[in-house]
N, C-alpha and C positions, 0 to 999 in steps of 0.2 A: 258602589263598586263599579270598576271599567266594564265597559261593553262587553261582551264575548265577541271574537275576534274568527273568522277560518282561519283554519290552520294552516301554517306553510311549512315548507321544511328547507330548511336551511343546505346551503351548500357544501360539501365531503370538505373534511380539513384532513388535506394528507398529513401523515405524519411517517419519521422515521421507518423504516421495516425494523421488525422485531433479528436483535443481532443475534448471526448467523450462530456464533460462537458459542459451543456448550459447555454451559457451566458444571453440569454436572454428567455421568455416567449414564446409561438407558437404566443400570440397574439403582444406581441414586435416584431415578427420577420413578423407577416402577416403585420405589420406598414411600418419596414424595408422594406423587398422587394416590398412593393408598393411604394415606394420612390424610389429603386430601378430599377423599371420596368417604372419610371419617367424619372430618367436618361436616361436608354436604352430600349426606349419603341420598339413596335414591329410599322412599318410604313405600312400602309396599304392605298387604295385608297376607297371612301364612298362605295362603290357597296361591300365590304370584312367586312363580321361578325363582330358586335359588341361586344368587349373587354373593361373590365377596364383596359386592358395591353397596348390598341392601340392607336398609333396615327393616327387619319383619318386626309389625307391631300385630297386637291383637286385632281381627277383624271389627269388633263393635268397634275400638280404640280409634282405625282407620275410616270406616265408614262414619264417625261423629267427626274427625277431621275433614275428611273431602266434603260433607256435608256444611259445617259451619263453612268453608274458605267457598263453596258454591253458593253460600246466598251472598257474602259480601263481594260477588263478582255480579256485574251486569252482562246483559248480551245471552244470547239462545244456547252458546257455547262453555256456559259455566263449567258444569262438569270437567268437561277437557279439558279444558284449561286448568282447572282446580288438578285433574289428574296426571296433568305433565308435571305442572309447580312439583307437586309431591316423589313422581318417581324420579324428576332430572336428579341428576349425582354429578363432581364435578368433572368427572372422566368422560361423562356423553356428549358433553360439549367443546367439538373445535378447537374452540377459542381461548378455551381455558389455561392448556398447557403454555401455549405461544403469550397468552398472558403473563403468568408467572414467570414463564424466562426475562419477559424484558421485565418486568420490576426487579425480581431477583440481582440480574445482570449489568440492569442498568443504574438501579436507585438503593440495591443495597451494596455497603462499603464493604473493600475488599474481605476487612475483618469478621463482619457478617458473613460474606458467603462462605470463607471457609468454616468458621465455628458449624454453620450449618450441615456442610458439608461432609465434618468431622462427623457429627451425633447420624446422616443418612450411611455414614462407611462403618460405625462401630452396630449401627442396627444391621449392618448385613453380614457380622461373623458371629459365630458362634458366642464366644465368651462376653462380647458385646452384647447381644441379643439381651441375653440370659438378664447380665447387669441393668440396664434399660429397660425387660420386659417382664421375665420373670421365665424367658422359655426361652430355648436353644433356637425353636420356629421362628424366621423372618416375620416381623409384622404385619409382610404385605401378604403371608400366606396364613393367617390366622384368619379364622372365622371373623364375620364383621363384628358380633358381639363383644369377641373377646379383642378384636382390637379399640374398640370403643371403649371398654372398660381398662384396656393399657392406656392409651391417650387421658382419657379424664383422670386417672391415675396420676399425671406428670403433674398436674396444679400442681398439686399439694405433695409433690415428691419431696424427702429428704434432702436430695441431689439438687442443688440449685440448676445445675445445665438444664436439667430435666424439664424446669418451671420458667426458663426462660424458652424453651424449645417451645412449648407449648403456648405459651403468651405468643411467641413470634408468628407460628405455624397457626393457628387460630387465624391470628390476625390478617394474615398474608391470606389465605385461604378463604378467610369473611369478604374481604376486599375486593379480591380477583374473579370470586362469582359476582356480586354486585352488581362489578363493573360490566361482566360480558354475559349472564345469564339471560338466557330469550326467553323465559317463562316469568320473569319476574316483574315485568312492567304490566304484562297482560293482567296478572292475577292482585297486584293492587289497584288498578287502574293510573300507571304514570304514565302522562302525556311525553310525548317527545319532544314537542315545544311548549310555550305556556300557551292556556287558553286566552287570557287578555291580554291586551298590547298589541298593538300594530308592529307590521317589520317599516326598519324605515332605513335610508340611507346615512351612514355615521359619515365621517371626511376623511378625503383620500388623501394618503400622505401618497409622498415620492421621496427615497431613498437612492443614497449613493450609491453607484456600481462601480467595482474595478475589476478592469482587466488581470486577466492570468499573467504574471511574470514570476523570474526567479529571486528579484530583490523586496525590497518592502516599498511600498508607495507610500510618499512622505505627501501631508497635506496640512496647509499652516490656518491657524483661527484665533482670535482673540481668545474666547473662552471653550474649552470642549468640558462636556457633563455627562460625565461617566452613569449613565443612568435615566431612563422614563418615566420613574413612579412619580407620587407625590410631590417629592421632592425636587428631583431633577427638572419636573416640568413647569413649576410656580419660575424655578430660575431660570428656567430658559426664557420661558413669557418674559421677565421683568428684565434680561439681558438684552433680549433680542428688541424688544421695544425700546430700550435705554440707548438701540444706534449701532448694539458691538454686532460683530460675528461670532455666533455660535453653531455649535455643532452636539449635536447631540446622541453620544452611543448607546445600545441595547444588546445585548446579548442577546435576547430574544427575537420575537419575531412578530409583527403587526398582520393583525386578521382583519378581515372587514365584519360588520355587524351581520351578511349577509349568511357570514357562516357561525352569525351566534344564534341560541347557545348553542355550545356544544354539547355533543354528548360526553358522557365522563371518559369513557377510554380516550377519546379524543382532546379530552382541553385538560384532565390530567399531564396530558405527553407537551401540551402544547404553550397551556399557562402557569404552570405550579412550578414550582422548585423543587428540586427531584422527586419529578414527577406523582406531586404531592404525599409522598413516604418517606420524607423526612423525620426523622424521631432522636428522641436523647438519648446519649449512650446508653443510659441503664433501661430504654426500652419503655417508658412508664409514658411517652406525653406523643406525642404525632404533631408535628409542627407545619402550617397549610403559608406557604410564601406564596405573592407574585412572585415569577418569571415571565414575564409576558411585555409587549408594549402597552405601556400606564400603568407597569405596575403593580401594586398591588390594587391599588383604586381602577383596576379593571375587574378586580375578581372580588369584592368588598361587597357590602350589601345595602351600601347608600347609608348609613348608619352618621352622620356629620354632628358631633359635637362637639364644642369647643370645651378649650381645657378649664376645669372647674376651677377657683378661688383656692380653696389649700393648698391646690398642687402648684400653681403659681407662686403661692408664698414660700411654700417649703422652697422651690427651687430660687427664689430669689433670695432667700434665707442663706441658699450655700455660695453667695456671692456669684449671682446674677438676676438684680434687681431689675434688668429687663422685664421678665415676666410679671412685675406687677406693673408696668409702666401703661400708661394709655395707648403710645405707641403698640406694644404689642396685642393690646384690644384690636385697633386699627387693623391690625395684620389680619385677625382674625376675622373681624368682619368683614375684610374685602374678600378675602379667597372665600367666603360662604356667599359674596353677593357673586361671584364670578359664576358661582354653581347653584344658582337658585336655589338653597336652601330652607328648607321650611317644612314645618309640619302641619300646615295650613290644607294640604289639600292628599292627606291620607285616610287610607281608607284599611283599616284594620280586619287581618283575615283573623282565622278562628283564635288561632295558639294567641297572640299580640290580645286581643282582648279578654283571654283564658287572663295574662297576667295584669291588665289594669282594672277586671273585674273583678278579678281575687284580691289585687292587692286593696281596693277602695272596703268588700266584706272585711278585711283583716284589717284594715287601718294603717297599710306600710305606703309611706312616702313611695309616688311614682307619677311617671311623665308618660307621654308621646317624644319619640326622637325624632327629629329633624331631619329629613331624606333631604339629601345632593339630587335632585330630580327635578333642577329648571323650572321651581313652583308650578310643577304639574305633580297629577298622580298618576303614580306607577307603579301599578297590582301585578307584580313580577315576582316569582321566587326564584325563578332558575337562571337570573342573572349573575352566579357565582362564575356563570361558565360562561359568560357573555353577554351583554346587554342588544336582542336583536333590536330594540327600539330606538335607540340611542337618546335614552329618557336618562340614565344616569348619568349626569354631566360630572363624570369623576377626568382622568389626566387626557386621556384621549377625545372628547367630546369637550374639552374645554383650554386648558394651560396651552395643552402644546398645538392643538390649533391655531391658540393666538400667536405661540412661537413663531409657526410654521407664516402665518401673516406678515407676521415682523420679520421675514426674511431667515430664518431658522433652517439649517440644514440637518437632516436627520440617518442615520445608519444601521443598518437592524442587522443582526449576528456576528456582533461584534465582539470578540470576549478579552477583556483588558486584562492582560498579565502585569502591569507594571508602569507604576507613574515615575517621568520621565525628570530627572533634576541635574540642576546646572549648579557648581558649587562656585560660589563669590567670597567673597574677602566679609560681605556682610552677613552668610550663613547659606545653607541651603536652599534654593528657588525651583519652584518646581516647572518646569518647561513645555509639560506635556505628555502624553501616553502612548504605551505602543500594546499592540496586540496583535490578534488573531483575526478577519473577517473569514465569515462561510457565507458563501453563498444561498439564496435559499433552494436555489437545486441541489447543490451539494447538503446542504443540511438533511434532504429529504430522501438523501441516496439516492438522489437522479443521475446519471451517468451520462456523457456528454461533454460538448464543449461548454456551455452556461455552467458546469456546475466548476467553481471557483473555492482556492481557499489562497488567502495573500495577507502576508505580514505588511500591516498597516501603522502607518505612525502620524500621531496628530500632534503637529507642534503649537502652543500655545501660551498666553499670556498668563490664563488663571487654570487651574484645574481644579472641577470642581466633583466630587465623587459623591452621587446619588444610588450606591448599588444597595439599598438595606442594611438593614441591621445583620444579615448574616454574613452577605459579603464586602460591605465595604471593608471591614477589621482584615479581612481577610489578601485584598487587594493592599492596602498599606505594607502588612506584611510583608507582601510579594516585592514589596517596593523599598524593601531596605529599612523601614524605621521599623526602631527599638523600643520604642515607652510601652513598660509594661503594663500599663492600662488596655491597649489596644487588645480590642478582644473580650472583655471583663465587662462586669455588671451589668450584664445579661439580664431581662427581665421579658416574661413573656406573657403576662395575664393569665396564667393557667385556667381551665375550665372543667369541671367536671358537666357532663351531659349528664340528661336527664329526659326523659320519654313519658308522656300521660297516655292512656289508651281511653276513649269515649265511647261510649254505644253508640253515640250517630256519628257519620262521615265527616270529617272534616276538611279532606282533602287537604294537607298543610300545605302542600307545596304553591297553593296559588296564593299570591299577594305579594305582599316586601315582605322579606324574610323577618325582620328586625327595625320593629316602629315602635316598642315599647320599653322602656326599662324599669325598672324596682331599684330605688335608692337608699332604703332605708338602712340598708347592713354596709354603705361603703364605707363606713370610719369606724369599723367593731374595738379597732385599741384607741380608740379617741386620739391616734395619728396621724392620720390618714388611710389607714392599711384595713381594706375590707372588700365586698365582692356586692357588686352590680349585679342583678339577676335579668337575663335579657333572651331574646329568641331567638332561633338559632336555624340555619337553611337546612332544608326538609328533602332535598335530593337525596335517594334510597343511598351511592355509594357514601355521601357523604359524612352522612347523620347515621347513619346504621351500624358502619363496623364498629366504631367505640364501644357497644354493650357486650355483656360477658355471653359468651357462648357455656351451652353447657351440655347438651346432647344435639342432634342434628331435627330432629323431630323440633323439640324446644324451640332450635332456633328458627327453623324454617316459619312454624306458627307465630313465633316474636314477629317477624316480617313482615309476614302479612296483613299485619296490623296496622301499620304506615297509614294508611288512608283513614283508620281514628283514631290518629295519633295528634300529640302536639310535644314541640320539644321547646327545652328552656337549656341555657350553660350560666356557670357562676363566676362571671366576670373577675378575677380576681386582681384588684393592686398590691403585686406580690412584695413582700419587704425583702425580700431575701432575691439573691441571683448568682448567677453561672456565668458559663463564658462558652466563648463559639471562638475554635481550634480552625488549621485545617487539618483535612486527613492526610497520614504522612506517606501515603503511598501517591494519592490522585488529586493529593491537594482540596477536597473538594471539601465545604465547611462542616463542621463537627459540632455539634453540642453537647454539652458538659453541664446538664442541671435535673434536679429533681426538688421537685414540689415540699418544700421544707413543712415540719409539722407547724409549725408557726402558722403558715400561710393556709395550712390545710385545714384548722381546725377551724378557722374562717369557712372556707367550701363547708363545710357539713354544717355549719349553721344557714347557711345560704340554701342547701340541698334538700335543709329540713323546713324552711321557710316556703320552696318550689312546690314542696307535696303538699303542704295544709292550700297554696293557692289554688292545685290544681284538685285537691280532694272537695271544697269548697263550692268549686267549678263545677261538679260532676263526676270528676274523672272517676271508672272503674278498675287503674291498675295506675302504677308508679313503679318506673324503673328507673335505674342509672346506670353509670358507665363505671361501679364498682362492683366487681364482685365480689367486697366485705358486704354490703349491703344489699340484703335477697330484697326481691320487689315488692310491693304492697299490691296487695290485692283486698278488692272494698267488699264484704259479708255483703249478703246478700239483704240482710236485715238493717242496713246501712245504707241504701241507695239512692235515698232522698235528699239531693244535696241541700235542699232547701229545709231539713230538719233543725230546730228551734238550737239543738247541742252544737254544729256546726264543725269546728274539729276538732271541740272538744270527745267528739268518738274514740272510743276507749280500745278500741282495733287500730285507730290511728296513733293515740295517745303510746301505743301499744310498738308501735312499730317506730317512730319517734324513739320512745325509750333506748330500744335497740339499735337504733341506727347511731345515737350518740355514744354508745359501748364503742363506734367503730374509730379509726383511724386512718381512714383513707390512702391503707399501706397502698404506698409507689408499688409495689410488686405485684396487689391485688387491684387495682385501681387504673383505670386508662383515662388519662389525661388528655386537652389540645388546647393548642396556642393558635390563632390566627396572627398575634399581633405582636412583633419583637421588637424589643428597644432599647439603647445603653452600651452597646458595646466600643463604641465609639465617642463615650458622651463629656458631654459641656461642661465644662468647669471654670474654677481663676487658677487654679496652679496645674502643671504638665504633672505633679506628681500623685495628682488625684483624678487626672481626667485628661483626653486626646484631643479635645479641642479648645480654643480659648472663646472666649465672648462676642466671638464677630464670626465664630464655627471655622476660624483658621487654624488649623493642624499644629500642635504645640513642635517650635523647633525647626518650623519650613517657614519659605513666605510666598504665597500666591498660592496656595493647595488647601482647600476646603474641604470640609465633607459636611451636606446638606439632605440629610432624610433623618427615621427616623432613629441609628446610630446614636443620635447627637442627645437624645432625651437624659437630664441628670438623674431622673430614677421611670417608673410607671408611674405613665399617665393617667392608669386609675379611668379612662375614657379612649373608648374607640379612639386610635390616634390619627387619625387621617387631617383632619381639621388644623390640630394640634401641628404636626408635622409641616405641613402649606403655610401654616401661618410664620414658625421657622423661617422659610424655605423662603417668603415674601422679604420677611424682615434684613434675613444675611442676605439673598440678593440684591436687596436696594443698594446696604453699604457697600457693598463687592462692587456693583456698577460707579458709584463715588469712588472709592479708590481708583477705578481705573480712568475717572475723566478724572481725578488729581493726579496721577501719574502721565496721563495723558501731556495734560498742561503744564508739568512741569518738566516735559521733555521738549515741547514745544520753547519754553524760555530758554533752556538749551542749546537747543539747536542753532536759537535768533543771537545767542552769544558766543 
């Protein structure tokens, strides 16, 4: 294991001010946070002052809780600490409200806040009330009791609004204490930074500035690449070194490693895609994007696999026998030599050998994953939110560095409305892009002469669009093309989570999030279509909201747990997919998918696979992120994992039964996707796919899109690898086209 390290603390990442503008009413909001203070009530024993914020439990009831949450705290101050954990509610805290408005305001879509907005105005009339509650009394003046008994009431309402109020308001309210609760790190013991790893210097870019005018500033390049991640940054390396001019946009914004990690309120706002509360319409999955400079391989978890043999075939199957070519091996192993690749020098924390130690007892096919970590080790978990070491050699510590060597120009808050085309007698050419620049004093609501917002235009020889699988569909759009494809075949790996609780500490959060995976179930229809079992980042906001709440007490004790906890998700290679819309008020992307029972009844063999590993392991509880599926909890008369029956345990055997009764309704069920792909994807005809064989846009000429959009289905594997390797191959050809068009403008010109 790494050294233990002092701790440093990382430098403040401003971010935006929480917007001024009220979304809702003082008496919407005095509704809200009393539903609010439902979820996270304050927990007190009968003899402590009466609250509409409290929940009174029985004294022995309270004094066995403060008791248990005090021994698993260290330090003189247990108690205290135990006793804030329990009475904070989310009213006593600041930070709370100002939290929710800006998710609210900022990350949820028009149509959300009003639906919301609608069910806080019909709770404050009469006839309203009545329908909704069962009594003419406002919610927020009901006894805490009885408003706890309305709320959990809403699951299982008749009234669908009821039960999506209630998934939402959970959710939102799990989330936003999380993120700003001050009693919550003390009482698991979460570090603010990791204990191992050194801070060390990442490389300094330097970014284009423009002055304030009233026209648009026009700037000409060979190639501009709409985009930082994976994708956009293999191409720029392989451009920029092949001779051309590139330039490279980001909507986002580049941090130094100085101020990673972040903390979650902080690199929520600053790396995520709307601001990591993203979800499907029908509410069932939470979708976690880069938005950040490098993308998503800024916030990834070093996970580097290249794409397996079926997936290859299948896709060279639908006519594009690239993928089975040697050439595309080549791809593959150079972007993993470029990023030191390997599993040669890791060191497995608790959860990562919970699954290669169970799976080796059970007999299920499993590896070590190969970390993007410059063949060194790198015992980090809270690199979701930043790499302070700059040990992860993902797009920033590595592609666009080299870019950046090779003479590479780079632009950060850039946001591309529309790619630029020139019509010819031989069809559509695409010319280049125009947008939006902010400043980053302006992005940060600095007021001033620095702060800057200018209509920018990059004229160009190729365009090449690296914005993801959510926005690039989204940008074409913008941009005048029709193929109905654009948008469709949407594929997100769905995950269901899943939580072990042990007697001894495990502290998850230190090491690589994700060094292990379980293969055994990824071809369950002998198609290809099955689910990877793997481990999952252990940061409290991150990993925590997905489980069902069910009373405040419940959840609060859930929590606390985190520190012997281990989490696992079920990798799924989904057969079925959606599509990603924009939204028709703000434009901003939309998804359109829910978890087909096809795909799902995958997950719950994978789910039921997770608990025999971790029952096996030791574990004393098993949760997930259904609540079809109530958690296991291991008899007392069971607790020998090392027992001869092993999971053949008839409590186990017992709860298995049950949990295959279930169906992992989308309604009861919370779902996540880290990994999006397809919307944009590769094909041989425009009438079944938006790009052609070389990832040039069916219908244009000079207009690419190079990330992972372009995938012909799920990669069935962490796509990062998979994506670069892409992103190598179409930029070589790209760079030949343009010295064959080069030269043969030169013959030209000499005649």
């Amino acid at each position: 294991m790494a050294e233990q390290v002092v701790a440093y603390t990382p430098l403040e990442v401003p971010i935006p001010p929480v917007p001024t503008k009220e979304v809702f009413s003082e008496l919407q909001w005095a509704t809200l946070m009393s539903i609010a203070d439902t979820v996270i009530p304050s927990i007190r024993g009968p003899n402590a002052p009466k609250s509409f914020t409290t929940k009174v439990i029985p004294q022995a009831q309270f004094d066995a809780g403060l008791s248990s949450l005090t021994d698993s705290i260290s330090g003189p101050d247990a108690t205290a600490v135990a006793t804030q954990y329990l009475e904070e509610n989310a009213s006593s805290n600041p930070r709370f409200r100002p939290g929710l408005q800006r998710l609210i305001s900022e990350y949820v879509h028009e149509e959300g806040r009003n639906g919301l907005g609608f069910i806080l105005n019909t709770l404050n009339t009469r006839a309203g009330s009545l329908i909704l509650t069962g009594s003419t009394t406002p919610i927020q003046d009901q006894p805490f009791h009885v408003r706890e008994r309305i709320f959990c009431g809403w699951e299982t309402s008749r009234l669908k609004p009821l039960r999506v109020i209630y998934r939402a308001l959970s959710a939102i309210c799990k989330r936003t204490w999380l993120t700003y609760s001050p009693t919550l790190c003390p009482t698991i013991g979460f570090p603010r930074v990791p204990v191992h790893g050194s801070p060390a210097d990442g490389f300094e870019y330097e970014f284009l500035q423009f002055p304030s005018g009233d026209g648009p500033e026009t700037i000409e390049t060979d190639v501009v690449i709409v985009g930082s991640g994976c994708g956009g940054s293999v191409t720029a390396k392989n451009l920029a070194e092949a001779g051309y001019k590139v330039i490279v946009v980001e909507k986002a914004y580049q941090y130094s490693t100085k101020q990673f990690p972040m903390n979650f309120s902080e690199g929520s706002v600053s790396m995520f895609e709307g601001g990591g509360a993203v979800s499907t319409d029908d509410g069932s999955m939470g979708i976690f994007a880069g938005a950040t400079w490098g993308g998503g391989g800024t916030i990834n978890w070093s996970a580097a696999l290249q794409t397996q043999n079926y997936v290859r075939e299948e896709w060279a199957k639908g006519g594009l026998p690239f993928f089975t070519s040697l050439e595309f091996q080549n791809s593959l192993d150079r972007v993993c030599d470029r990023m030191g690749v390997s599993a040669d020098h890791t060191t497995h924390n608790k959860q990562n050998r919970v699954l290669l130690e169970g799976a080796h007892k059970l007999g299920y096919a499993a590896n070590p994953v190969p970390q993007n970590t410059g063949g060194t080790e790198h015992y980090c978990g809270h690199c979701t939110m930043g790499c302070h070491s700059a040990s992860k050699k993902g797009p920033t510590e590595s592609f666009l560095v080299d870019a950046a060597h090779a003479g590479a120009t780079f632009v950060e808050g850039f946001r591309a409305e529309k790619v630029l085309f020139t019509e010819t007698k031989g069809g559509r050419v695409a010319s280049g892009v125009e947008g939006t620049w902010t400043s980053r004093d302006a992005y940060l609501g600095v007021s001033g002469a620095s702060a800057v917002k200018r209509k920018l235009i990059i004229t160009a020889k190729r365009v090449v669009v690296s914005c993801g699988t959510l926005q690039s569909p989204l940008l074409l759009l913008r941009s005048g093309l029709k193929n109905p494809q654009i948008g469709r075949n949407l594929h997100l790996h769905p995950v269901v989570i899943s939580g072990a609780v042990f007697d001894e500490q495990t502290r998850p959060w230190e090491g690589a999030a994700l060094t292990a995976v379980v293969n055994e179930f990824e071809n369950l229809d002998k198609q290809g279509h099955g689910v990877k079992i793997e481990c999952v980042t252990m940061l409290p906001p991150a990993f925590l909201p997905a489980f069902p709440w069910r009373d405040g007490l419940d959840w609060k004790q859930f929590v606390a747990k985190l520190s012997h906890m281990t989490g696992f998700i079920t990798l799924t290679k989904d057969r079925d997919s959606g599509r990603v819309y924009p939204d028709p008020v703000d434009g901003r992307p939309r998804v359109d998918y829910t978890v087909s029972a096809f795909d799902r009844k995958h997950i719950l063999e994978a789910l039921i696979a997770t608990a025999k590993m971790a029952y096996i392991s030791g574990a004393k509880e098993f949760h997930t992120s259904s609540r079809e599926i109530p958690p296991f909890i291991r008899p007392e008369d069971a607790s020998d994992p090392a027992s001869p029956e092993g999971t053949n345990s008839a409590a186990l055997q017992a709860w298995i039964e049950e949990a295959r009764s279930k169906t992992l309704d989308p309604e009861k069920t919370t779902f996540a996707a880290a990994h999006q792909m397809g919307t944009c994807r590769m094909g041989s005809s425009p009438r079944t796919s938006v790009v052609d064989p070389d990832c040039q846009v069916w219908g244009t000429r000079g207009l690419y899109v190079v990330d992972a959009s372009v995938f012909p289905s799920a990669s069935g594997v962490n796509p990062m690898v998979t994506n670069m390797a892409i992103a190598d191959w179409a930029s070589q050809n790209l760079a030949r086209s343009l010295s064959k068009e080069s030269k043969e403008g030169e013959v030209m010109a000499r005649l």
